[in-house]
Structure formats: C-alpha cells, structure tokens
N, C-alpha and C positions, 0 to 999 in steps of 0.2 A: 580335317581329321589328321591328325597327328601319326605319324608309323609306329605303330602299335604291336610291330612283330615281337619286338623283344622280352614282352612282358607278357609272365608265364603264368599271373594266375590264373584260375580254375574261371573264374568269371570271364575273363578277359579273354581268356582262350574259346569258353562256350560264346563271346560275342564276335570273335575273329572269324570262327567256323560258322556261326550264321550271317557273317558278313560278307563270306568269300561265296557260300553258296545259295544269294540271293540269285533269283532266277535269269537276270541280265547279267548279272557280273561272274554268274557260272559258266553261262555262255561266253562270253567273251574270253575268261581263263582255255574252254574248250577248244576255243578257234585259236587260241594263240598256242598251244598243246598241237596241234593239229595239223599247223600250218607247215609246211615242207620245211622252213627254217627255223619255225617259232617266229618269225618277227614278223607277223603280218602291217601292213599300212592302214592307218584310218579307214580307207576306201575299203579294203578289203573285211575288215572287219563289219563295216555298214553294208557289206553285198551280203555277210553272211548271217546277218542279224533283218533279216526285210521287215518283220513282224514288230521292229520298235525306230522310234526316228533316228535319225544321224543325233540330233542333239542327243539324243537318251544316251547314244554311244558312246560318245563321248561324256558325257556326266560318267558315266558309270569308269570309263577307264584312268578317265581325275580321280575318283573317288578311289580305285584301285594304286595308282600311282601314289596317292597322300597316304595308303595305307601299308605302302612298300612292296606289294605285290608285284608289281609291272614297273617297268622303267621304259621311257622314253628312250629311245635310240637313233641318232643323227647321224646321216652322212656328211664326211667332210668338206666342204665348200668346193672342192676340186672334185668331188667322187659325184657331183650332183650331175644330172643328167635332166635336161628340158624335156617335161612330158612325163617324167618320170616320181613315185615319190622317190621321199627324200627322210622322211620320219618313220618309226618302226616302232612297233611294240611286243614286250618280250616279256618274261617274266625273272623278277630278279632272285637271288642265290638265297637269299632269305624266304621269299613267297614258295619258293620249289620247295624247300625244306620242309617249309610250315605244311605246303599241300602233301608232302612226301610224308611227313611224322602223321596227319591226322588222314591216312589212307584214302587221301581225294586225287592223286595222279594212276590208282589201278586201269585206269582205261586209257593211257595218253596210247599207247600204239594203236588199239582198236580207232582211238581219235584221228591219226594219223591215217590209217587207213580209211576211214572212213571221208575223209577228206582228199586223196587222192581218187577218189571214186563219184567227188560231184563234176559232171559232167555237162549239163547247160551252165556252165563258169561264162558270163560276161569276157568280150575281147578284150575288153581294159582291165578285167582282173588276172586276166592270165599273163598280159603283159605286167601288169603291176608284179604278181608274182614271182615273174623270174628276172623282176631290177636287181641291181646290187645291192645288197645289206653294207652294213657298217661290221667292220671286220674280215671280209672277204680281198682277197687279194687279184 
C-alpha cells in the first residue's frame, strides 16, 4: 500500500479513516498514543496486544508504516545497548494530523493514563520501557 495520506479525496479519506480504525491497527495507534514516550518497541506492543499473534502485530504496523502513519525508529549503532531494543515505533507528523483533523486522538491522554496504570507489566516490559529512544540525550 502506497502512503496515502496526502490524498484528500472524499473517498480516499472515508478509506483512510476505515483503515486506521480497523480494530488491530486502532490498537496498536492506541498503545503507541499511550506509551510514556510514544515509541513503544515491537515487544512491547505484542505484551499489549495478547488477544492477536506477534505476526498479526507486526502485519498490521507494515501495513500502518506503508500507509505513513507510524515510522520505524532506530537507535544509532553506538546508542544500542545488549539486551535492550533498539527499534521503536511512533507515529509520524502526517498520521498525527490525519488522526488530529478527523477527531481520532480526543482520548490520547485518558490513553496515556490509562497506561501508566497497567500494573502486572511483564519484567522485560518495564525494562524495555525505560531503554533509550532515539532522540534522547
């Protein structure tokens, strides 16, 4: 799929908005809205998704990436830390938009809070968690 944001017609846009709010790739926008940086890692997005596979996870955040919503985010070859990830995912300035103009981010803080309140968090998600992002000094 092709990135699709920039194209404004009335069709296009009623396929974007049913495209963003399929029921895995809404989740997934959620947890990444949610997450204490925005950029959760692979792992962390499969701890918060239990009810569908790791591969589903990932189809859906390719499918989000090809549609310009989410961008892949790397840490620099020196900033990588063994044990740690190293990949991130965020949402990019065009998807924020899109979700901002057609009233799909009205919950991102209730999301955020709502996510600093899940509590049996996995040891390795918390540590994943609080790794470096890309951009952090």
């Amino acid at each position: 799929m092709d990135s699709r944001l920039g194209n404004g017609t009335e069709s296009a846009t009623r396929d974007l908005v049913h495209f963003v709010t399929q029921q895995t790739r809404f989740s997934l926008i959620s947890d990444i809205l949610g997450h204490p940086q925005q950029l959760p890692s692979m792992y962390e997005l499969e701890e918060l998704n239990p009810s569908v596979s790791e591969a589903t996870v990932y189809k859906h955040i390719q499918k989000l990436i090809d549609a310009g919503f989410v961008t892949e985010v790397a840490l620099d070859d020196d900033q990588r830390r063994q044990g740690y990830p190293w990949k991130f995912y965020g949402l990019t300035e065009a998807g924020r938009k899109f979700l901002e103009e057609h009233n799909l981010l009205a919950a991102e803080e209730t999301l955020q809070q709502i996510y600093e309140l899940i509590s049996d968090k996995p040891e390795k998600m918390v540590k994943y968690e609080n790794a470096p992002r890309p951009g952090e000094t």
